[in-house]
C-alpha positions as CSV (number, residue, x, y, z in Angstrom):
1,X,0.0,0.0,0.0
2,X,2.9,2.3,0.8
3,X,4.7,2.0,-2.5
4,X,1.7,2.2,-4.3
5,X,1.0,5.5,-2.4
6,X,4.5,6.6,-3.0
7,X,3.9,6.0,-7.1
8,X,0.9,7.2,-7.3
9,X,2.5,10.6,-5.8
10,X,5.2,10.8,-7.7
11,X,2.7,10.5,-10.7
12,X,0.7,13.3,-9.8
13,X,4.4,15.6,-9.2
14,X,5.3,14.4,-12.4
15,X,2.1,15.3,-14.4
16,X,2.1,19.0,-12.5
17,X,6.1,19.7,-14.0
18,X,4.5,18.4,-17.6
19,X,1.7,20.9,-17.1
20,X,3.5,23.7,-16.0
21,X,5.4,23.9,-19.3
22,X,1.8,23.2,-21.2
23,X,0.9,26.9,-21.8
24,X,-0.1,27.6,-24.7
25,X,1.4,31.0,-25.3
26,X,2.8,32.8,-28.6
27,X,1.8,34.6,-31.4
28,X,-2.0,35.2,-32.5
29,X,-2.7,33.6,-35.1
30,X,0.5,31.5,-35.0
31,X,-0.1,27.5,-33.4
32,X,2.7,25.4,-32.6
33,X,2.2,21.9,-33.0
34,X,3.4,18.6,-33.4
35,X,4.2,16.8,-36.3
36,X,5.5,14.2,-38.5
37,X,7.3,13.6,-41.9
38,X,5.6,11.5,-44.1
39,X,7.6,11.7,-47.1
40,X,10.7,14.0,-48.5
41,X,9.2,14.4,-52.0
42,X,11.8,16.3,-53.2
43,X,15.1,17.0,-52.2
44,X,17.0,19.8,-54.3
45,X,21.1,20.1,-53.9
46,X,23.0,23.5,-54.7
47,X,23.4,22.0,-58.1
48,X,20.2,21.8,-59.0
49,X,19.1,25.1,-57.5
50,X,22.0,26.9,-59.3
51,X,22.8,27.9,-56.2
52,X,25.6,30.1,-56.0
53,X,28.4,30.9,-52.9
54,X,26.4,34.2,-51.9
55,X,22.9,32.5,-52.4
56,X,20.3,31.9,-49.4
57,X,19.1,29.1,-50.4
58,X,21.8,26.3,-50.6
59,X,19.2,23.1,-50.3
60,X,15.9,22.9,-50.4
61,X,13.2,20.0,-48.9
62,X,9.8,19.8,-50.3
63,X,8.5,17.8,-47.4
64,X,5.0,16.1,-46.8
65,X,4.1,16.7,-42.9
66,X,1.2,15.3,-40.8
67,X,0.0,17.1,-38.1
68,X,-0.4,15.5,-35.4
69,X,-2.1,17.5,-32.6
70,X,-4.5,20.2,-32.1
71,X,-7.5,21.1,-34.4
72,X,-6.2,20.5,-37.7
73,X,-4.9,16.8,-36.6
74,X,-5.0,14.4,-39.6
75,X,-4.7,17.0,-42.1
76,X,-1.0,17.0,-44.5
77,X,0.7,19.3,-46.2
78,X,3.2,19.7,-48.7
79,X,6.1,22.2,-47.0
80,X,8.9,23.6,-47.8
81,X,11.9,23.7,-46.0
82,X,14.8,25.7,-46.7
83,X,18.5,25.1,-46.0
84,X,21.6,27.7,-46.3
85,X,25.0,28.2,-46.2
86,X,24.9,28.0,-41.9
87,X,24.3,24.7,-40.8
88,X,23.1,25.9,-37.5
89,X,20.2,27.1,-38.8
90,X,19.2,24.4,-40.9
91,X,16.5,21.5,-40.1
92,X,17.7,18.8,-41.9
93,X,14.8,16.1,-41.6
94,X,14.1,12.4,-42.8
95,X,11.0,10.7,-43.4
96,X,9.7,9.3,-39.9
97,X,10.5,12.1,-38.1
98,X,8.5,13.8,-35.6
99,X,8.6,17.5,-35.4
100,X,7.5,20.7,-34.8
101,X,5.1,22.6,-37.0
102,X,4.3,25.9,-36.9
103,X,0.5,26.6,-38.6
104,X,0.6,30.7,-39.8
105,X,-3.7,31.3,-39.7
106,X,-3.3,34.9,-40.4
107,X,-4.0,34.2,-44.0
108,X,-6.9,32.8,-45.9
109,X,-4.9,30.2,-47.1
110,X,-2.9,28.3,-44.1
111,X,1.1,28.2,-43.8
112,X,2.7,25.9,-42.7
113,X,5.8,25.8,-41.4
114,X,8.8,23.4,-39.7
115,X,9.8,24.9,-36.6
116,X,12.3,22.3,-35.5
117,X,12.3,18.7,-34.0
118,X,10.5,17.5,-31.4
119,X,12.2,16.4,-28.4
120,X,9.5,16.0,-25.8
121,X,8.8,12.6,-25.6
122,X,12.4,11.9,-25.2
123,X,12.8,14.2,-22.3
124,X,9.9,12.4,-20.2
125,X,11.6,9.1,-21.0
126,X,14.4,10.5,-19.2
127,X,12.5,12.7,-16.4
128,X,10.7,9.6,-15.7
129,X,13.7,7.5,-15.4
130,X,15.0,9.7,-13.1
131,X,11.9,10.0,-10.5
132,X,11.5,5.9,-10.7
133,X,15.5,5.4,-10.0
134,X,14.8,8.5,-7.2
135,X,12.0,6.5,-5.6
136,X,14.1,2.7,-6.3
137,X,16.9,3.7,-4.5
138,X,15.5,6.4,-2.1
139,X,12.1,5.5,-1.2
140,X,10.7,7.6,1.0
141,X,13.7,9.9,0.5
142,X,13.8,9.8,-2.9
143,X,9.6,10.7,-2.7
144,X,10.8,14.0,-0.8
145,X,13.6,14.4,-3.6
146,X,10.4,14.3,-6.1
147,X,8.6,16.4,-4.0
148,X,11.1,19.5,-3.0
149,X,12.8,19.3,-7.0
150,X,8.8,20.0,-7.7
151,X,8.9,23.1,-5.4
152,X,12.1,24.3,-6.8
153,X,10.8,24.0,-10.6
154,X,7.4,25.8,-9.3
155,X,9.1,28.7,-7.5
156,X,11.8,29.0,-10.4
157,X,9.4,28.9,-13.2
158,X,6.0,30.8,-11.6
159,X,7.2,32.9,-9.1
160,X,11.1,34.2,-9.8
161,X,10.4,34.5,-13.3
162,X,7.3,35.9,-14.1
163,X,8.5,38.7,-11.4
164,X,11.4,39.7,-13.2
165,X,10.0,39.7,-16.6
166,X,7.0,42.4,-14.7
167,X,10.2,44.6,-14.0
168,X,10.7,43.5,-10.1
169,X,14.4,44.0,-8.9
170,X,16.1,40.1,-9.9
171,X,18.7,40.5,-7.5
172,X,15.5,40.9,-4.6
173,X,13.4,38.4,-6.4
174,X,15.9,35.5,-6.2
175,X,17.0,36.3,-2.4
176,X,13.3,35.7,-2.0
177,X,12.7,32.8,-3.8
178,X,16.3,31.4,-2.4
179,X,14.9,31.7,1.0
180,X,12.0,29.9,0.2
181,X,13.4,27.0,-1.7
182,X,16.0,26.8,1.2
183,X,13.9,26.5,4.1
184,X,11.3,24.3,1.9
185,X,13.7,22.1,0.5
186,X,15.3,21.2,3.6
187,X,12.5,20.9,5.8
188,X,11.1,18.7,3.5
189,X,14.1,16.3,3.7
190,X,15.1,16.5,7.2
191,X,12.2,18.0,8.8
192,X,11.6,20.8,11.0
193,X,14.6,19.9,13.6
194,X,17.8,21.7,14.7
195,X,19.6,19.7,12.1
196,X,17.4,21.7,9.5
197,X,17.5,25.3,10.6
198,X,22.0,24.6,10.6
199,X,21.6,23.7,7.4
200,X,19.1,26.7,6.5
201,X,21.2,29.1,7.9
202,X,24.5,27.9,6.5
203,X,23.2,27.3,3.5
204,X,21.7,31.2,3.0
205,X,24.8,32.6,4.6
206,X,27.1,31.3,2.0
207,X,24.8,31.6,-0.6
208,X,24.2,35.6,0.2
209,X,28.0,36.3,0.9
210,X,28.9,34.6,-2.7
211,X,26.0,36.7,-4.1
212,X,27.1,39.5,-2.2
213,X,31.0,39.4,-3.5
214,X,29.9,38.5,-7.1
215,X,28.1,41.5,-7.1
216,X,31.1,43.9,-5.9
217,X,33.8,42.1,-8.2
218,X,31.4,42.1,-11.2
219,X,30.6,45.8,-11.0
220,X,34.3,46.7,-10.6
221,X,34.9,44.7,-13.3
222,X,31.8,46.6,-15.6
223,X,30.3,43.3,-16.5
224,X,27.3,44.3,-18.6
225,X,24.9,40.5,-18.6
226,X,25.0,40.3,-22.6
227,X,27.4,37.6,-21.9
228,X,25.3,35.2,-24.2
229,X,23.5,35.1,-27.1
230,X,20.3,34.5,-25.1
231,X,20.7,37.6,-22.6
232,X,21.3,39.4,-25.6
233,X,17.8,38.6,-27.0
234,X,16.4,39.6,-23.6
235,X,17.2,43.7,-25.1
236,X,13.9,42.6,-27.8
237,X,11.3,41.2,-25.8
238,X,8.2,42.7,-27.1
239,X,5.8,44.9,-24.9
240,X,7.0,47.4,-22.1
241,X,9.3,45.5,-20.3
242,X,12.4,47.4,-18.3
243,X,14.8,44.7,-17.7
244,X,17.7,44.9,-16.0
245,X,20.1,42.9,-17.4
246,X,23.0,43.2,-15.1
247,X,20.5,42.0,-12.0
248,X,19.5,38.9,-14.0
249,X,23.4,37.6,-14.4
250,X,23.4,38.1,-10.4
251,X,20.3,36.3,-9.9
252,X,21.6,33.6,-12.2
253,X,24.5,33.1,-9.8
254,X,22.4,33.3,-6.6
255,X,20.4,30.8,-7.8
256,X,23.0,28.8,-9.6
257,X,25.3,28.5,-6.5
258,X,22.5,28.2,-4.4
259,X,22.3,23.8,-4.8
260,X,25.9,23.3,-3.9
261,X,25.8,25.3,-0.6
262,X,22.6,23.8,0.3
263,X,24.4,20.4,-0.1
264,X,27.3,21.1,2.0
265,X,25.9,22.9,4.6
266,X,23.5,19.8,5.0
267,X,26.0,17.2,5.1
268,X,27.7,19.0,7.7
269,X,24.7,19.9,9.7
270,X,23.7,16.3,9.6
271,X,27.4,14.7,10.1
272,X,27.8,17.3,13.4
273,X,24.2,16.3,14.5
274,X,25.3,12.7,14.7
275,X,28.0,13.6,16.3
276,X,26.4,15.0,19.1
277,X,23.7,12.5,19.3
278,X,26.3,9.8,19.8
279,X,28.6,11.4,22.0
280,X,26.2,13.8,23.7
281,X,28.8,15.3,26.2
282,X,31.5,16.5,23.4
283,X,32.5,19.9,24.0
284,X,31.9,23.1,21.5
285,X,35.3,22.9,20.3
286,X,35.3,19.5,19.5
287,X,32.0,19.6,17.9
288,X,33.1,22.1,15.6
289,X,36.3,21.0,14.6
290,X,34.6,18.1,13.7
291,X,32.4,19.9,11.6
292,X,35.0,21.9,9.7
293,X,36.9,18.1,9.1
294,X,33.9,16.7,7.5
295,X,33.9,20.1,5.5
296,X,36.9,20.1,4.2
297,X,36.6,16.6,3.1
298,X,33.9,17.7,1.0
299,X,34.8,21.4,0.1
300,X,37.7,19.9,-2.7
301,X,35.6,17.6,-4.5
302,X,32.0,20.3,-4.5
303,X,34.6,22.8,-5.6
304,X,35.7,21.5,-8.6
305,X,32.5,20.1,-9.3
306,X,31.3,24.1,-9.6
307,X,34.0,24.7,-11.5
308,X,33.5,21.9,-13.4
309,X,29.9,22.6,-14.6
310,X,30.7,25.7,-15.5
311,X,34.0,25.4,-17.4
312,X,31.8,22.1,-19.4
313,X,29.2,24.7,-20.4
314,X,31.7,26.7,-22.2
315,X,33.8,24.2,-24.3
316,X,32.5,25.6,-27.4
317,X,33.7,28.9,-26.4
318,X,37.2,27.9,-25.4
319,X,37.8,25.9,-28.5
320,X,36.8,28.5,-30.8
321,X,39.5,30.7,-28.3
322,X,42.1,27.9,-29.0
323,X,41.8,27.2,-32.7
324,X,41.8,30.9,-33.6
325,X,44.9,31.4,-31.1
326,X,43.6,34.5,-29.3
327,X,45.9,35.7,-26.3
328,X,45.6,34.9,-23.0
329,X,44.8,38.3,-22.0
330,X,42.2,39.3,-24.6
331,X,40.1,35.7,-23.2
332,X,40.2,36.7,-19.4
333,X,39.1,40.1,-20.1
334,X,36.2,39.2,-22.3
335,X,32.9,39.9,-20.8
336,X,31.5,36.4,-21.9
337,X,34.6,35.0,-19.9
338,X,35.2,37.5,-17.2
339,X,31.4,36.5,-16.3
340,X,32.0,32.8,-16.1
341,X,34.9,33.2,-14.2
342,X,33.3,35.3,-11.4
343,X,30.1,32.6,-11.6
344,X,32.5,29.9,-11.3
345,X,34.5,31.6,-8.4
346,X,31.9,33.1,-6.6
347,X,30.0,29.6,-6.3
348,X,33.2,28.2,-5.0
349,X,33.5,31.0,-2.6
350,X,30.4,30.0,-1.1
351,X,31.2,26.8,-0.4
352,X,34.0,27.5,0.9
353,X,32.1,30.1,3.7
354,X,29.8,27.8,4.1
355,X,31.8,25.8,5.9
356,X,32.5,27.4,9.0
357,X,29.3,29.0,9.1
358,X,27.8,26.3,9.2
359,X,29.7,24.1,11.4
360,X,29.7,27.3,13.9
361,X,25.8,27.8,13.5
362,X,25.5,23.9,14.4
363,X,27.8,24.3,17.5
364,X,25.1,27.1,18.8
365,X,21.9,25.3,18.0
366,X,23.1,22.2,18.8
367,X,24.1,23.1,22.9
């Protein structure tokens, strides 16, 4: 009865992250929706377009689509789809694909469009492996993993976000929404104990103090948050929207440091509780040096991990760096790089500060 309580709750979490990204917003008169190739009727290659270096069109697809969702489900259509000189641009499709279609009704007579592939169903499979290996291994546990990753998505996607975007200060909006993942999260998992508020209050220390020196170094340092090609796209958001790009790239790094912490300021919070609970007559000193021991242990390895998931996120970057041989100092004083660098760092930082704060904040509540 208790497992199938435990599925049938992790069902229900699962179906509320599906519909929180099943809005159907966009364009009027423009529908996205899913689709498949029936057949590539015609493929054209730059020789038989006469295509030449400077031309747009380098390829061309006449392409039969279904659609297979919405209104017009059933219905085909012959498309055409368009290749140039940029491959990244291109949607190269095969017969059997499934994609995404895009269904212009402005017109009297319908366009139709491919909009891209669609990758959806592949990223439940994996989602859903996930939560069943979560709830295999954890069990309970892994049902509160399910529960407070829920939460986070929730407060992320409907709270921190749709402030921002209605012109609230980011750096405020994701010290508030910090707190509140914090003290859920752990509460949550641990319960509402001594053993949780440690960790809360280690956890928002470190978190606010990395904030707090990313902030400093990254206006000495006149970062401007169009360090990507994404922030940069932020500038044309249609409608009246003030947004302040410089706050979002802080709020990025709140938020983005703010897992890490919360994980080291647990373990240590939980490692010094058992401590005490075991030997219940250990003094203060003891107790924390014990705590800043277990720290260290995992500072190295959470440290690199940071920097790790960072430096992985800009491979592309530093090949393109390497193969064109551009100097040393021209790459660290890039604001794409400079801005990484101080992400990375400043993450690190607060694990780092987390530490002691932590393992001092356990001493006190723990007596």
């Amino acid at each position: 009865m208790k497992k199938k309580l435990i599925s049938l709750i992790a069902i229900f979490l699962f179906l509320s992250i599906i519909s929180a990204y099943a809005n159907t917003g966009g364009v009027e008169g423009l529908i996205t929706v899913k689709g498949k190739v029936v057949e590539i009727v015609t493929h054209l290659k730059p020789d038989d377009l006469n295509a030449g270096e400077g031309s747009l069109i380098q390829e061309q697809q006449i392409v039969k689509v279904r659609v297979m969702s919405g209104e017009f489900k059933g219905r085909e259509y012959l498309v055409e789809n368009n290749m140039g000189s940029n491959e990244y641009y291109n949607i190269r499709v095969e017969e059997g694909d499934n994609i995404l279609l895009v269904l212009d009704t402005t017109t009297d007579q319908m366009q139709v469009y491919i909009s891209g592939f669609a990758r959806d169903t592949y990223e439940i499979i994996i989602i859903l492996m996930f939560v069943l290996l979560l709830l295999a291994v954890g069990r309970m546990k892994g049902l509160k993993s399910v529960i407070t990753l829920t939460i986070t998505l929730v407060v992320i996607l409907k709270v921190i976000v749709p402030a921002i975007i209605s012109g609230r200060n980011p750096i405020m909006v994701s010290v508030a929404g910090s707190i509140v993942i914090t003290v859920l999260t752990l509460t949550i998992v641990s319960g509402i104990n001594r053993k949780s508020l440690s960790a809360i209050l280690g956890t928002l220390s470190g978190v606010f103090m990395a904030g707090g020196i990313a902030y400093v170094i990254g206006t000495l340092s006149k970062l401007t948050g169009l360090n990507s090609e994404e922030a940069v796209m932020l500038m044309y958001i249609p409608g009246d929207i003030d947004l302040n790009l410089k706050g979002i790239l802080f709020a990025g790094i709140l938020i983005g440091t703010l897992g890490a912490v919360m994980d080291v300021s647990m373990s240590i919070a939980s490692s010094m509780h058992e401590i005490k609970r075991i030997k219940s007559d250990i003094s203060r000193k003891d107790l924390f040096k014990s705590g800043m021991n277990v720290g260290r242990d995992i500072m190295g390895t959470m440290s690199n991990t940071l920097i790790l998931a960072y430096t992985g996120a800009s491979i592309p970057i530093l090949i393109i760096f390497t193969a064109y041989n551009i100097s040393f100092i021209e790459i660290v004083n890039l604001d794409v790089m400079a801005t990484e660098i101080i992400r990375a760092v400043a993450g690190s930082i607060g694990i780092i500060l987390s530490i002691p704060l932590t393992a001092a904040i356990t001493v006190f509540t723990e007596k």
